[in-house]
N, C-alpha and C positions, 0 to 999 in steps of 0.2 A: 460104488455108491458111497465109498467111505468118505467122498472127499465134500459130501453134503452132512455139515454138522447141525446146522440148527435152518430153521424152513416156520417161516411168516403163512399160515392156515388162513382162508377165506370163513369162518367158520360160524353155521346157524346152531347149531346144536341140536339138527334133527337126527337122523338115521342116514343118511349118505357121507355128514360130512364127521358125525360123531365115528364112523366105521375108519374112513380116511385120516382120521387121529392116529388111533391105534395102528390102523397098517403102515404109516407112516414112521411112527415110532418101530416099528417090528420089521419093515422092511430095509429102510434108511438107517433106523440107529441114532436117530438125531432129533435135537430139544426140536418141538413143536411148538409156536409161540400162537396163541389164537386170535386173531379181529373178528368182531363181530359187529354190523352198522347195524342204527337203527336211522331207517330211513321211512321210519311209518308204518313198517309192518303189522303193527297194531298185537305185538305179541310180547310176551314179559320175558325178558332179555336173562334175568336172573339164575334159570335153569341152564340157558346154557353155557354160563360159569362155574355150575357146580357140576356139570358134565366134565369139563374142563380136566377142572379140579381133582376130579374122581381117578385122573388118567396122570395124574404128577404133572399138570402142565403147571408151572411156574408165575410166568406172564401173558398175562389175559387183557386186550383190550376191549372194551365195548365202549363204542363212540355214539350220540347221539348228532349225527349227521343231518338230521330232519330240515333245517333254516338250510345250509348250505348245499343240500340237495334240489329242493326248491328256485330257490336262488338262484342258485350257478348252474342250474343244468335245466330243469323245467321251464323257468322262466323263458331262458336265452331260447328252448328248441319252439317253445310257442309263438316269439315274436314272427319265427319262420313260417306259420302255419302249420308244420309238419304232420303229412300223415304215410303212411306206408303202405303201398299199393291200395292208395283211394282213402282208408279208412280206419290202418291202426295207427291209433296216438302215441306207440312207442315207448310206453308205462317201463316194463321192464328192458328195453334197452339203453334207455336214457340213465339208469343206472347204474349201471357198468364201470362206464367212464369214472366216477367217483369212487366205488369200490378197489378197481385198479390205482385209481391215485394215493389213496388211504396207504393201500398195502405195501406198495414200494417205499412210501414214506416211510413205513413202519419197519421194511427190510431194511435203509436206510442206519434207521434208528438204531436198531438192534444188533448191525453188523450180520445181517441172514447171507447166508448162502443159495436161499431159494424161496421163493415163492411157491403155495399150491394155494388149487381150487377146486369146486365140488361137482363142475360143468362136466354134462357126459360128451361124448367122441361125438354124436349124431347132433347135437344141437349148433344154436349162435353161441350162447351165454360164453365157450370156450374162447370161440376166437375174439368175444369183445373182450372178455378179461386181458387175454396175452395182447393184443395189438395195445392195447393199453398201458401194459405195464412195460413191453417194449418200446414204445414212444418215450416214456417217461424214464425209464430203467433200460437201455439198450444192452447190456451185458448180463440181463437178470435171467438167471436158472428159475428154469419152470416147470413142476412136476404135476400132472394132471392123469391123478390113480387111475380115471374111468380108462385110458389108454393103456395103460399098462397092467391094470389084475384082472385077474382072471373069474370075479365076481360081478359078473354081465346081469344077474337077474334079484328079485326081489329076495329069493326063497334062498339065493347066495348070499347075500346082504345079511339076511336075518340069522342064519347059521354062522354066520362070523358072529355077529351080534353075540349074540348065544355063547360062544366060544369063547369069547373073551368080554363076559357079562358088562358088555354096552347095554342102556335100559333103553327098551322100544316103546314105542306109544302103543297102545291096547289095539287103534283101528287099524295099523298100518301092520301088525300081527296077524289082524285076522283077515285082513285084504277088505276092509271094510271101507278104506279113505282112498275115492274110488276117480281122484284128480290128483295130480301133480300142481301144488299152488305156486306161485311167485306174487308175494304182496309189498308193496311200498305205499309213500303218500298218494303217487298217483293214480295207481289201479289195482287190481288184482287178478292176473291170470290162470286160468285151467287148461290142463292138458293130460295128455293122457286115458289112461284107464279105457269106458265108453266112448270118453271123444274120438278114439282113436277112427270112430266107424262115423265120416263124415253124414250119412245118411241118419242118423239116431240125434235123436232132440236131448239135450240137455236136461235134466231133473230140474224140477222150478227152486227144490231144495239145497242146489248147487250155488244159486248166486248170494254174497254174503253183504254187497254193501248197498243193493238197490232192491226194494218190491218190486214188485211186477207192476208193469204199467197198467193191467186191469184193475189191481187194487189200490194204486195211487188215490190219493185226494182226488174229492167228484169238483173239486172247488180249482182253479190255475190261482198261482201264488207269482207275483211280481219281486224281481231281485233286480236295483240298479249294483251296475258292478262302475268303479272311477276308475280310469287307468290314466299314468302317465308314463311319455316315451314308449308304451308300447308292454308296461308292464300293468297288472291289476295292483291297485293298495290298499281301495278299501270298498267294501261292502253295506249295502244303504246307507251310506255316509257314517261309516263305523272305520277306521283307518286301521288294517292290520298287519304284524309283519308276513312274510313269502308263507312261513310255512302255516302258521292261523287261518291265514284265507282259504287259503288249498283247503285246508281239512273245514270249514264249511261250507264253500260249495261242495264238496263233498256230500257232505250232511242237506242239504237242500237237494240236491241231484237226486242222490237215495231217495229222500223222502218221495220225489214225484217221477219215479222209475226213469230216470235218464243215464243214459251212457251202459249200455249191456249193448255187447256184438258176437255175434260166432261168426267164423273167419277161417276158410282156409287158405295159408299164406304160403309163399315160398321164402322158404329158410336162404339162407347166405351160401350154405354145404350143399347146397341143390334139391334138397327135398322137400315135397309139401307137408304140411304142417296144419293141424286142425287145434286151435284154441279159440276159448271163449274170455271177454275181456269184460271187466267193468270198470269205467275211468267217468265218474258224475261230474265230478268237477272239472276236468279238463275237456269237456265235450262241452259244459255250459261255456268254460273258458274260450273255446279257442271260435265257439259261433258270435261269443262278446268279441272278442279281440279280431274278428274278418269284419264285425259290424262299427266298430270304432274307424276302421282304416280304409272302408269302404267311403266314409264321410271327410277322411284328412290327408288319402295318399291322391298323388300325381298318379293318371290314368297307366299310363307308361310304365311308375314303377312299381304300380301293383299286376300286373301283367307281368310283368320281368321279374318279381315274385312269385308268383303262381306260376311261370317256366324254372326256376332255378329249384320251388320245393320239393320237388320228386326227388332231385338228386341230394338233396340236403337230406333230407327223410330216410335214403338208402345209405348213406354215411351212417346218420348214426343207427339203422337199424343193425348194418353189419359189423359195426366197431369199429368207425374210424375217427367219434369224436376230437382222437388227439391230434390228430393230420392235419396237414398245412389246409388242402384244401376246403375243410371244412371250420376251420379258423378263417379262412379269406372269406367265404362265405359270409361267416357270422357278422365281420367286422361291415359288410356291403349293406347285410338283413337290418345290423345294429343302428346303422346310418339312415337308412329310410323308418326308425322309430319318431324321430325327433320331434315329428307333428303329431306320433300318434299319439293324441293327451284329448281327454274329453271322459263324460257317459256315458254308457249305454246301459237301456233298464231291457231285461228278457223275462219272459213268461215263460212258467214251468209247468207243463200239462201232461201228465200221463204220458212219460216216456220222453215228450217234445220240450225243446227250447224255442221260442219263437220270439225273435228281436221285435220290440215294441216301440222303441224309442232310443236315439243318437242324439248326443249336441257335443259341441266342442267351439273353444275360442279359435282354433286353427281349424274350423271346416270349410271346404272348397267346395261347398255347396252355396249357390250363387238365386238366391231364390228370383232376384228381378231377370235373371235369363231363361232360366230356368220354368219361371210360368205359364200356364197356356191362356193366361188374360193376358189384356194388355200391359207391355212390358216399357211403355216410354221410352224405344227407342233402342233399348239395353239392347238390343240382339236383332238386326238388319238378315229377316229370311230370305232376300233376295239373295244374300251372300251364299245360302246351300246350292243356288243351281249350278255356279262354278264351280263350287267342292265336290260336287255329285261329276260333274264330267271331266273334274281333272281326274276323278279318283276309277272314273268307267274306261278312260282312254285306254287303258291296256284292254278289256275286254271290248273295246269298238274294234282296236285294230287287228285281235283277233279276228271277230266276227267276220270283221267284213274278208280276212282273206280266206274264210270257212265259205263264206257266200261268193266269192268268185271260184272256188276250186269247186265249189256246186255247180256252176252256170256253164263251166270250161269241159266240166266232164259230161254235161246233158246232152248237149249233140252228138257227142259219139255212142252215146247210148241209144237217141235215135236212130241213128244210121245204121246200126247193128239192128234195131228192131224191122225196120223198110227193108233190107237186106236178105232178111228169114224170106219174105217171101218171092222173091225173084229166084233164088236158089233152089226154093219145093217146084218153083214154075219150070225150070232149067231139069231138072229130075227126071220133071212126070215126061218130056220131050223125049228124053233119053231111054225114058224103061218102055220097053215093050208091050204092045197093044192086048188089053186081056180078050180073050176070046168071047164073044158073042153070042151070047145062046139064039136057037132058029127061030125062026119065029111060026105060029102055030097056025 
């Protein structure tokens, strides 16, 4: 292990990755340098520099990643619609990809020997960091503690803790913080703890960025959102940048209980998986951005859309944002935006989004064909009966050879049935006369 001198840390500054400092340093022998993103977690960065600091680290990053997160990764995986098996919007896997690029950068920079990160053996969060930073970094040393020590459980965690006066958070001491969170601009994941027992309801006191849709507003609240190309920019005629907007629909979402899911998923490593997600603003987003492209895409290529999102959706769920495949993707997804410019206004009501209202200079919605008054001509209904039987021919010529293989096979089913009784006739000839009782 001597030949690892200094090692680029993934680092929150909670208790998993504040542990993985120290054992690093004491395992390795080697300078520790820390990154720390903020990508919206909505938590004060400061402590864990003087976590840092406490431990002789040297060089401490902490980047404010929040616009380029947005931007470059949210934006681009919403044009695709993305959801993952049906219904997660991929909050915390879309961040990944970023995080790995930062830190290679930063190995880069600093001449590191290696990369770590704080992802346990059993999760995704592992393999989207490394495929990442192997995309980017093809020869980067990657050291991932949860694989290698032999401190599997909380109660080991905190005895190290302990041992080598890491400071803990009070709740996570007393087994009081009773979820595993993962927080960005887009959402906020739970896991663990309770959840772990699919059948058990979540505490109402669990979700942090939405009411409960029974206590939303009794009143629905109107939000036009403007997109152009396929991206949102501004908000009832308010124009903001990627990362602004994000955090108020957000703030709207919350307020009228939208975007909460429990879910149990299949992981990447094979296992199912029970978390709870809240993502307000990308759930208002991404019903705005299907009802935009519903009024400006080609029939064809939004159907060729909705076949290709499944597989775009499992990319980035299992870390393969850097891969070619889903660069080809993106650049096909990117190409059918070009129309999609226009507004669309949605109603927020307890929990629901509900599209009110589409316009755009590019919509291919055609009201003079389109109507069921009269249309002056625009649209000749005699022209449906030939599109109806060119489009039935395959099922005619089906039919009709179902309907001759019917008619070919009836007679011999009658003849078998006329048959039965010439045969009992031929029987009774053959068997033996029963005896006769005398008569009296």
């Amino acid at each position: 292990m001597s030949n690892v001198k200094k090692v680029v840390l993934a680092y929150s500054g909670g208790l998993d990755t504040s542990v993985i400092l120290k054992w690093l340093q004491d395992t390795y022998g080697c300078e520790v340098i820390t990154f720390t993103a903020d990508i919206g977690q909505g938590e004060e960065l400061e402590p864990a520099r003087k976590k840092a600091e406490m431990f002789g680290v040297k060089k401490i990053y902490i980047e404010d990643l929040r616009e380029e997160f947005v931007r470059d990764f949210v934006f681009p995986m919403f044009r695709a619609n993305a959801l993952y098996e049906g219904e997660y919007l991929l909050g915390t896997s879309i961040a990944r990809p970023l995080i790995a690029k930062r830190l290679v950068e930063i190995a880069r920079r600093e001449k590191a020997d290696a990369i770590s990160h704080g992802a346990t053996g059993k999760g995704n969060d592992q393999v989207r960091f490394e495929l990442g930073a192997y995309a980017l970094m093809p020869d980067v040393k990657v050291i991932a503690p949860w694989r290698e020590w032999d401190l599997l459980s909380r109660d080991k965690l905190l005895a190290y803790a302990d041992k080598h006066g890491i400071p803990v958070d009070y709740k996570k001491r007393k087994g009081e913080a009773p979820y595993s969170m993962d927080a960005n601009l887009l959402h906020i994941s739970y896991e663990g703890g309770v959840l772990e027992d699919p059948a058990r309801a979540p505490a109402e006191d669990m979700w942090r960025l939405t009411v409960s849709p029974e206590k939303a507003p009794a009143r629905p609240e109107l939000v036009e959102i403007d997109f152009i190309h396929g991206d949102p920019v501004a908000i009832n005629g308010v124009k903001m940048k990627p990362a602004q907007l994000l955090t108020e629909l957000n703030r709207l979402g919350g307020k009228h209980g939208v975007g909460r899911l429990d879910l149990v998923e299949n992981r990447y490593v094979g296992m199912k998986s029970r978390g709870c997600y809240e993502t307000p603003g990308g759930t208002i987003l991404l019903r705005a951005h299907r009802a935009i492209e519903s009024l400006t895409l080609d029939r064809e290529v939004a159907h060729l859309k909705d076949d290709l999102m499944p597989r775009y959706a499992s990319l980035v769920y299992n870390g393969y944002w850097w891969s070619p495949e889903r660069k080809a993707l993106q650049v096909l997804i990117d190409h059918t935006q070009a129309t999609v410019s226009g507004k669309v206004v949605v109603k927020l009501f307890k929990g629901n989004v509900i599209v009110t209202s589409r316009t755009s200079r590019q919509s291919l919605f055609d009201t003079r064909i389109a109507t069921f008054d009269d249309d002056g001509g625009a649209y000749n209904q005699a022209d449906a009966a030939g599109f109806i039987k060119l489009n039935a021919l395959r099922m005619r010529i089906a039919g009709a050879k179902a309907q001759a293989a019917a008619a070919s096979a009836k007679p011999k089913a009658t003849q078998a049935k006329t048959a039965k009784p010439k045969a009992v006739k031929a029987a009774a000839k053959a068997a033996p006369a029963k005896a006769r009782r005398p008569k009296a």
